[in-house]
N, C-alpha and C positions, 0 to 999 in steps of 0.2 A: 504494500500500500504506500502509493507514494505519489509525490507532484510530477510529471511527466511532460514533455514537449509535443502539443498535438503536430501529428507530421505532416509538414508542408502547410506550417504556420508561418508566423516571424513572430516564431519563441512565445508564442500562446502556451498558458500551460494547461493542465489537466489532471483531475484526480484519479487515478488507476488504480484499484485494488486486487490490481496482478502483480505492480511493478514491487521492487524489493529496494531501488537506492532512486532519491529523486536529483533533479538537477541538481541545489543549490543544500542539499539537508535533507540529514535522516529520520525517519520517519518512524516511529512505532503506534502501537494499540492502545498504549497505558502514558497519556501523559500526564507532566506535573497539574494540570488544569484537571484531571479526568474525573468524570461521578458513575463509574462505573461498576456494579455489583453484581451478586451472585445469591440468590434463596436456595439453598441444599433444600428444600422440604417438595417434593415430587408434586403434592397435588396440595397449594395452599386453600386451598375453596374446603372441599372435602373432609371435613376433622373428623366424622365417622371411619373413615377407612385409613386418614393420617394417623390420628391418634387411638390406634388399637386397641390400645390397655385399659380397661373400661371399668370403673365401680362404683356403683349407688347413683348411677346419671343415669338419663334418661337424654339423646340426643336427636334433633330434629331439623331436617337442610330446609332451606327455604322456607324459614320461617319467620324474614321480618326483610327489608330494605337494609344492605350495606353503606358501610360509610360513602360508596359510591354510586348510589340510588339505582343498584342492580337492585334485585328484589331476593336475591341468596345466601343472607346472611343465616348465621346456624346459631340454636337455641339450644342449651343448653342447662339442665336445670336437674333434679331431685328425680329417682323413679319411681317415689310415692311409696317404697315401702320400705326401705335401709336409710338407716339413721347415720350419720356420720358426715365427713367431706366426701364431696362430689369428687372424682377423680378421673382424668382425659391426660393419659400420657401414649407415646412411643416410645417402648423399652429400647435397647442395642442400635438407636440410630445412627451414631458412629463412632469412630474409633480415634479420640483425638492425642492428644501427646501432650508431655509436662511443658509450659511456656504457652501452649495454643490459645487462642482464647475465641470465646464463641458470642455474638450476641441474637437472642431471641425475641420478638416481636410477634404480637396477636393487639387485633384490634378488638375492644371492645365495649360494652352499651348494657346498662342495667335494663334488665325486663321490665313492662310495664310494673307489676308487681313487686321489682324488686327483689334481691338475693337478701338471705339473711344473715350473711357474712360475706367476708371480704373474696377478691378475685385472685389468684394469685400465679407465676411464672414460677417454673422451677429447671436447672439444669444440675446431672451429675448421675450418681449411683448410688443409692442406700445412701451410707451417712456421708458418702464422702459426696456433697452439695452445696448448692446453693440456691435461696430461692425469694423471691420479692411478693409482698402485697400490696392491692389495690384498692380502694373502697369507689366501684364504678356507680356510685350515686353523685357522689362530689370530686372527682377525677385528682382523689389524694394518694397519695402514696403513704401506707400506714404502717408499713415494715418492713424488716427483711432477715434470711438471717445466714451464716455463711459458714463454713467449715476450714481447714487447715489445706485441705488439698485441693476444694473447691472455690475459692476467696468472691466473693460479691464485688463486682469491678466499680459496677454503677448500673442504676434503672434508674428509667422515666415513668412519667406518664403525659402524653400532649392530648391538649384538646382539638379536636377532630371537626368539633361541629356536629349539631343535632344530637346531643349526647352520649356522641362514639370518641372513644378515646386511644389511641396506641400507644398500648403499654409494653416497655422494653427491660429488658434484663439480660448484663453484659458480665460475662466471668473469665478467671482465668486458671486453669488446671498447672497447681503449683507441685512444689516437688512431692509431695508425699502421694503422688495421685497415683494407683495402680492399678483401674480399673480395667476390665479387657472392651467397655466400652461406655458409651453414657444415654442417660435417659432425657429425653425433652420433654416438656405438660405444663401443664395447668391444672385447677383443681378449685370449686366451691369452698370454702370456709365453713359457712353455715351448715346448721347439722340437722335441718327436722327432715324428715324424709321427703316433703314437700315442696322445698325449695326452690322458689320460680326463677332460679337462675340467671344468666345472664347474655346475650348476644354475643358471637364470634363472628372473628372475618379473617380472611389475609394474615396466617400462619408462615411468618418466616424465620430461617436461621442462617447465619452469616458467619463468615471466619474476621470478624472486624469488630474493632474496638467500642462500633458505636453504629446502631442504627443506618440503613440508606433508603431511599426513597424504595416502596413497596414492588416487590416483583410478582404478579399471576403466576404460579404454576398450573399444571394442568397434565401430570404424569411424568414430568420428569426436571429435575434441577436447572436453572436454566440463572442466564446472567445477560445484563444488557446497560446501557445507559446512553448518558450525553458527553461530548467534549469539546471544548470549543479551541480554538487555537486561533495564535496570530499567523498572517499570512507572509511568506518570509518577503524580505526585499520592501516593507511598509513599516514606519514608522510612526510615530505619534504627530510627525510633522509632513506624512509623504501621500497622504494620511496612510494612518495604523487601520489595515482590515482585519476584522477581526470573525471567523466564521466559526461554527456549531457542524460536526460531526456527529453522526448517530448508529448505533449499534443496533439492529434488528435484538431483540429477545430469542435466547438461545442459538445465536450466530456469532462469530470472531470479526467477522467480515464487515468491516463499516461502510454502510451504502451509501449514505448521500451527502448533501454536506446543504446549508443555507448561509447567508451573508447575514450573521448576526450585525452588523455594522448597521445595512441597508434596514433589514426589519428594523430595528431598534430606531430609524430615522422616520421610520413611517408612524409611529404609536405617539 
């Protein structure tokens, strides 16, 4: 992928996503400008069939409008007859290493009814974890708690809009970690068997320190975003062009490109 001389110009250039060395500068995938990510979670919609590990819930697709007024969000709440925490995890999701570090995001929205405890993220194995709550009525963060091999890096929770909120939780698997792999979930607070739960949406997990803009999956891991770059040979006085590259979702291959300069002159 590179700038290239359309042939039988006068030195017109071109963006090729064949070429490997361009005229004037090299070229890669990942620049310093770059917002580009990756959700390891195969099917983020789907939390019935994501999150296998199933106890005292009761789960239901399409049953409310997403924070993106799809109409797919997933409800989640009490099976009406086991008393305890609601519990939504994927046991052996992967296999990470001491220093990695993982962050987890799920969007979510208290039921009309309300949950009658908090919402809560959790990453690791048995004790060696880590795991944050949430109280999705007033979009606080009301705890968290951490372990020696699992350490709590930092979580959020932002406001969404319409009462959906993305709540994040970021760890880091420190020396004592020896598990042969680790768990991802969430999990109800509240304990009457009844529990009216709360909204799910857009389940993602990242090898990064902090949150990135929401990826769809739809069966399989997938990575994409934006990058914008200056145009070589332009300066802030020659003027500076300055355009936006884009990554297709689950491709390497950057397709197109726009004149962020010119848009940004038009708005």
């Amino acid at each position: 992928m590179a700038y290239v001389t359309v042939p039988g110009s006068n030195s017109i250039w071109e963006y090729d996503n064949t070429a490997t060395t361009s005229n004037t500068y090299s070229d890669s995938a990942a620049g310093a400008n770059s917002v580009l990510n990756t959700n390891l979670i195969a099917n983020s919609i789907d939390f019935n069939s994501t999150f296998s590990n199933q106890f005292r819930v009761t789960i239901t697709a399409n049953a409310g409008d997403s924070p993106f007024g799809t109409s797919n969000a997933t409800l989640i709440k009490g099976n009406g007859s086991d008393t305890g925490t609601k519990v939504l995890f994927k046991f052996a999701f992967n296999t990470p290493s001491v220093g990695d570090t993982q962050t987890f995001s799920v969007f979510a929205k208290n039921s009309d009814a309300g949950t009658g405890g908090t919402f809560q993220l959790e990453i690791g194995n048995s004790a060696q974890r880590a795991n944050v709550q949430f109280n999705p009525a007033t979009g606080a963060r009301t705890g968290f708690a951490t372990s020696s091999e699992v350490s709590h890096t930092s979580s959020t929770i932002t406001d969404f809009g319409n009462g959906w909120y993305r709540c994040t939780l970021t760890v880091t698997y420190e020396s004592g970690w020896d598990k042969p792999n680790t768990n991802i979930g969430m999990q109800l607070n509240g304990t009457t068997a009844n529990d009216a739960g709360v909204f799910v949406y857009g389940a993602q997990l990242e090898e990064v320190s902090s949150s990135t803009p929401y990826l769809e999956t739809a069966g399989t891991a997938i990575s994409g975003g934006v990058r914008t770059y200056d145009k070589p040979g332009t300066t802030k006085t020659k003027p500076l062009q300055t355009y936006i590259r884009t990554r297709k979702a689950g491709e390497t291959i950057e397709r197109g490109e726009l004149s962020k300069t010119y848009y940004d002159g038009q708005i």
